[in-house]
N, C-alpha and C positions, 0 to 999 in steps of 0.2 A: 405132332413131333414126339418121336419117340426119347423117355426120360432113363432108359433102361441103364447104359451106360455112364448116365451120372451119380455123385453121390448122394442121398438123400439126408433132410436133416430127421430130427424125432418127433418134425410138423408134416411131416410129406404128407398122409393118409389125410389127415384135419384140412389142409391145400385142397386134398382131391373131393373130399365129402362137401367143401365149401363151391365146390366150383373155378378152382384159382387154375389162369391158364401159365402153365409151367413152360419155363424157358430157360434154357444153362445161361449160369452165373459163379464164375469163378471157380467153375469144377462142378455146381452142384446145381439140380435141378429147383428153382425155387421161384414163386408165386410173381409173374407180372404185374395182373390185377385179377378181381373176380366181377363177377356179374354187370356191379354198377357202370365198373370202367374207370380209366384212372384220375378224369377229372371231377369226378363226383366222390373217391374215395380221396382226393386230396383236398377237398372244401369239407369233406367229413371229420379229417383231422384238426382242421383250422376252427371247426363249430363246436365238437363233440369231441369221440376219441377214435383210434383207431389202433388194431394190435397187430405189430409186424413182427413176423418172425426172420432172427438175424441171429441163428443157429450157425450160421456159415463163417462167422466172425470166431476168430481164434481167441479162444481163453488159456491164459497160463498163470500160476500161480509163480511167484521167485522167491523165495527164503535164504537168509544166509545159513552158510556153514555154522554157522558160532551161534545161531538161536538169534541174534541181535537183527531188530528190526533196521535200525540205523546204517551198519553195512549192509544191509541190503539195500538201501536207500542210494548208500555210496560208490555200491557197486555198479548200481544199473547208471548213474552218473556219468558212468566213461562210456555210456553210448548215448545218451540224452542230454539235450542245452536245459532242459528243468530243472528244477530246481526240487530234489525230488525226497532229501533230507525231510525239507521245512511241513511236507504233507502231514498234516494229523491223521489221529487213527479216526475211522469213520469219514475221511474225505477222500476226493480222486482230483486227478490234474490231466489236463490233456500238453501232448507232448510228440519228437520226432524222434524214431532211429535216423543219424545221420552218416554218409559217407566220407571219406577224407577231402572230395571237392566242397562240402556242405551243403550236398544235394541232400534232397528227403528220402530214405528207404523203405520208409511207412510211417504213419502217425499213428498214436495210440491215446489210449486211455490206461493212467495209470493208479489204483486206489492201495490206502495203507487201511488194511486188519487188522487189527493185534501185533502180532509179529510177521504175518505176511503181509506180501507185495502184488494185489490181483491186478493183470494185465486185461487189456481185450484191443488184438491187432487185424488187423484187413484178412480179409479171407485168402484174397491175391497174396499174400505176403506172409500168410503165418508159419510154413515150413521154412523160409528163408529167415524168418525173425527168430523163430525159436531155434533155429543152428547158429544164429548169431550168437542169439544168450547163452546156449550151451558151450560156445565156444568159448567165449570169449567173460566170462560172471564164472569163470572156476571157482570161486569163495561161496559160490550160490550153488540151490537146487533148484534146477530150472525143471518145472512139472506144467506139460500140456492137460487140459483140464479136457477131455476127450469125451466123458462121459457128464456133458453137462448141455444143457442146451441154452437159447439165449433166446429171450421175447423183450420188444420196448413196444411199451404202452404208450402213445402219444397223445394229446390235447389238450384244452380246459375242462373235461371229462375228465382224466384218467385217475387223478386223487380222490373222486368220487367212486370210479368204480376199482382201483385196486384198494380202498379201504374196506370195501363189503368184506375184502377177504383179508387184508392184516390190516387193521384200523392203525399202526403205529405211523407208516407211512406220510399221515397228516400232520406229522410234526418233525415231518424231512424238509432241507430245503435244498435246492440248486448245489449239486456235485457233494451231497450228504451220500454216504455208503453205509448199508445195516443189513446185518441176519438177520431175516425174518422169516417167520412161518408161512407159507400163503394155501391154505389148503390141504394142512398137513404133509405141505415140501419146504424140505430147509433147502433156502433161494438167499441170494447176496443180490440184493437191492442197490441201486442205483438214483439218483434222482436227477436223469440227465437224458441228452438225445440228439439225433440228429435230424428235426425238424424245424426248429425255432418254439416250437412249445413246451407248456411246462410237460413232464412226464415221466419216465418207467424204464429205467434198463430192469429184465427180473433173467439173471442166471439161476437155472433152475435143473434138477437133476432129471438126464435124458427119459427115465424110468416114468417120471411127476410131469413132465413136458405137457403131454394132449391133455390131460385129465386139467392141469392150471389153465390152457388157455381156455380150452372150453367152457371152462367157470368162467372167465374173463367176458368172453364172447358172449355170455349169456346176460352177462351186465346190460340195462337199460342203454344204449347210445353207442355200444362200443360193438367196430365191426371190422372184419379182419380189412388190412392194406396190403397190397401187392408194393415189387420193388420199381415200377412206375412213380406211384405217388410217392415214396419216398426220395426218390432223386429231383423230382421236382420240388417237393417239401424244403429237400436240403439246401437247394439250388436258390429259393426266393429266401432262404436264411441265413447265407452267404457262405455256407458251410461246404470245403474242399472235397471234393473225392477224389482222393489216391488213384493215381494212374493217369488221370484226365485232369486235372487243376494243380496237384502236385507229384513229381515223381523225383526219381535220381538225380535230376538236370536245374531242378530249383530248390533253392536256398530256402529258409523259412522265413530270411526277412525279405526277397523278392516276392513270397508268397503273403507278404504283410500279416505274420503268424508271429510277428518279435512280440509281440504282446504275451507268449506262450515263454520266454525266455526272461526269470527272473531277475533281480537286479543281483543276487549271491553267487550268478553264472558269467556275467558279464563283467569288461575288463572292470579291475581295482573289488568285484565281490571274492565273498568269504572264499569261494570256491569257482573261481575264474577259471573257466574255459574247462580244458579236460577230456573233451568228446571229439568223436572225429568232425575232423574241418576247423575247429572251434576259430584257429585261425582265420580262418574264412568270413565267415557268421559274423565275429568278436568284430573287425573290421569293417565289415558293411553295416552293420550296427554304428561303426563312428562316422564312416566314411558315407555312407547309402550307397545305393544297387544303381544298374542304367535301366532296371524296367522291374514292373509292378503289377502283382494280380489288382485288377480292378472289376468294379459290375461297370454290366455297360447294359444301355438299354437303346434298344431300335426301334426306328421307326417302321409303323406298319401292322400285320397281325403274323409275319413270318416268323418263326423263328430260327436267331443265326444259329448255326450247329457248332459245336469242337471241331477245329480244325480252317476252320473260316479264316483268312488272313485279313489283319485290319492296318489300315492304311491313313493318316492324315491328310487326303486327298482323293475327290471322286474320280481322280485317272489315273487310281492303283500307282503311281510315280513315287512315289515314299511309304514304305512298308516299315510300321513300326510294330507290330505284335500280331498275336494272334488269339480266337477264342479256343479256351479248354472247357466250356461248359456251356449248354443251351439249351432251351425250351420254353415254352408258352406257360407262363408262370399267371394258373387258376388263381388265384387271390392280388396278384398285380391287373388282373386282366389283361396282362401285352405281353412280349416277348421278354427275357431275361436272359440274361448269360454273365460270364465270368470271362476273364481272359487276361493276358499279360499284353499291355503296351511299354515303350520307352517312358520313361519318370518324368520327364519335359512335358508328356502327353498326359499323365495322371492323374492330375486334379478334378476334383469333382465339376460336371458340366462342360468338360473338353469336349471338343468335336472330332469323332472320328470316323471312320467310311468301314464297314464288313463287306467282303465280296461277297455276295450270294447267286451262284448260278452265273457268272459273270457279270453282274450288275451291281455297282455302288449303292450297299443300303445305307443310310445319314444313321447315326448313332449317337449317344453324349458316356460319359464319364459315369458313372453313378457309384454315390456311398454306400455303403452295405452295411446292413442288411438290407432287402427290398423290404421283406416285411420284418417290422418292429420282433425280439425276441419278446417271449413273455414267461420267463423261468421265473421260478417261487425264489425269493432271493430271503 
């Protein structure tokens, strides 16, 4: 498959010297899996470490006008239900752009600096999010971080092998944010992910990029991952992906994301509502939703795909939801998925029916995560 056409991130060449078989994602050519394959690079994560490159994710810095960290805190406020004031300096918060329905326009990650504001939003979504901000944060300077690239370290490895190269690292814990040196590149540290393990965002300048990871890579245990094992990674870790589990059409509490919405956003807090839909959100928050992202787990060794309709009955006659996420989840050893049913149906261990191929597969309810998190807390 020709990558010509696509864009490339400042790992491309490092992909092709590893062997990574390249496939477009979200505009840009970038690594499925290499050699191993993907269910042996996603048990590598779950034992060891693994280093993905997530270049393609949009980084933006936001600052206010006025030097003040705080509006800027308040400005991003009237598009987020976080609570995004109360972030200290040195941590990050995850969070939604919403629309006036209080659908999701992308989820992000949001950390406090000094007196900046670092973003990192979906690759699908980051020209759409940063014309947001620019639109709409006039008290702000909103700056696409273009020349920077992005690697996460994942596993119970990765604090052993990102300390070879900044030993400070071992004294972060779970959504800490730090400057640190990694090989003579100033990199904005992360201590977060989306696998369910502890590990490494490292924003690192485009220039510093191959030279950082291949130090990484040369780490005892740590080998590159393709974006295979990361969707299934994130998948057995109950963690959303934008487009397929969440989009414009679900809410963040149908998405059972209220947990991402502090008590100083909702009704009677310091700073209730404010963002678009809030109405909406603020509401179902008192009132609940008619349906709910849930895990669900099938019977068998298939697994159900996105888009599978699920039914409370083997004659397909009552259609209550559908799956937005699927695949044979290496460390569950069975099938896994995600999806929305009606609230009646959502309890853990409900019985449900996936069409697969025209045939009722038997299904239950399941709480999520599949597999336990294990962040440094």
């Amino acid at each position: 498959m020709s990558t010509d056409s696509l864009l490339h991130t400042p790992l491309f060449s490092l992909h092709e010297d590893q062997g990574g078989k390249m496939v477009p994602f979200a505009g840009y050519a970038m690594p499925l899996n290499y050699a191993d394959g993907i269910m042996a690079e996603h048990r590598h994560v779950r034992t060891h470490a693994g280093l993905f490159d997530v270049s393609h994710m949009g980084q933006v810095k936001v600052r206010a006008r006025s030097g003040s960290v705080e509006a800027a805190a308040k400005a991003l406020e009237r598009l987020v239900p976080a609570d995004i004031v109360a972030i200290k300096n040195g941590r990050q918060r995850y969070t939604q752009f919403t629309n006036a329905q209080g659908g999701i326009l992308d989820d992000l990650m949001v950390a406090r600096l000094d007196d900046t504001l670092l973003l990192v939003v979906n690759a699908a979504c980051k020209a759409a999010d940063i014309a947001l901000m620019q639109d709409e944060l006039v008290d702000c300077l909103v700056e696409p971080l273009e020349e920077r690239a992005l690697l996460a370290l994942q596993g119970p490895e990765a604090e052993q092998a990102l300390a070879a190269l900044a030993p400070d690292v071992k004294t972060m814990a779970f959504m800490d944010v730090r400057a640190l040196d990694v090989d003579g590149a100033s990199c904005v540290i992360s201590r977060s992910g989306y696998t369910g393990e502890d590990g490494f965002e490292i924003s690192v300048p485009a220039l510093d990029a191959s030279r950082v990871a291949r130090q990484l890579l040369a780490q005892p245990n740590v080998k590159p991952i393709g974006l295979g094992a990361r969707d299934s990674l994130r998948l057995e870790a109950g963690m959303c992906l934008y487009g397929a589990d969440i989009d414009e059409t679900t809410t963040p509490v149908e998405a059972a994301l209220e947990w991402s919405i502090q008590k100083s956003r909702r009704k009677g807090g310091a700073r209730e509502g404010g963002f678009p839909g809030a109405d909406i959100i603020l509401g179902q928050l008192e009132n609940g939703v008619t349906r709910r992202r849930v895990g669900l787990l099938a019977e068998g060794r298939a697994p159900v795909r996105g888009g599978a309709p699920l039914y409370s009955d083997p004659a397909f006659a009552d259609g209550i939801g559908k799956v937005t996420s699927g695949a044979f989840g290496p460390t569950v050893e069975a099938p896994v998925a995600m999806g929305y049913v009606a609230t009646a149906c959502a309890a853990p261990k409900s019985p449900v029916f996936a069409e697969l191929r025209g045939r009722a597969v038997p299904a239950v309810v399941a709480s999520l995560p599949f597999v336990p998190a294990r962040f440094k807390r």
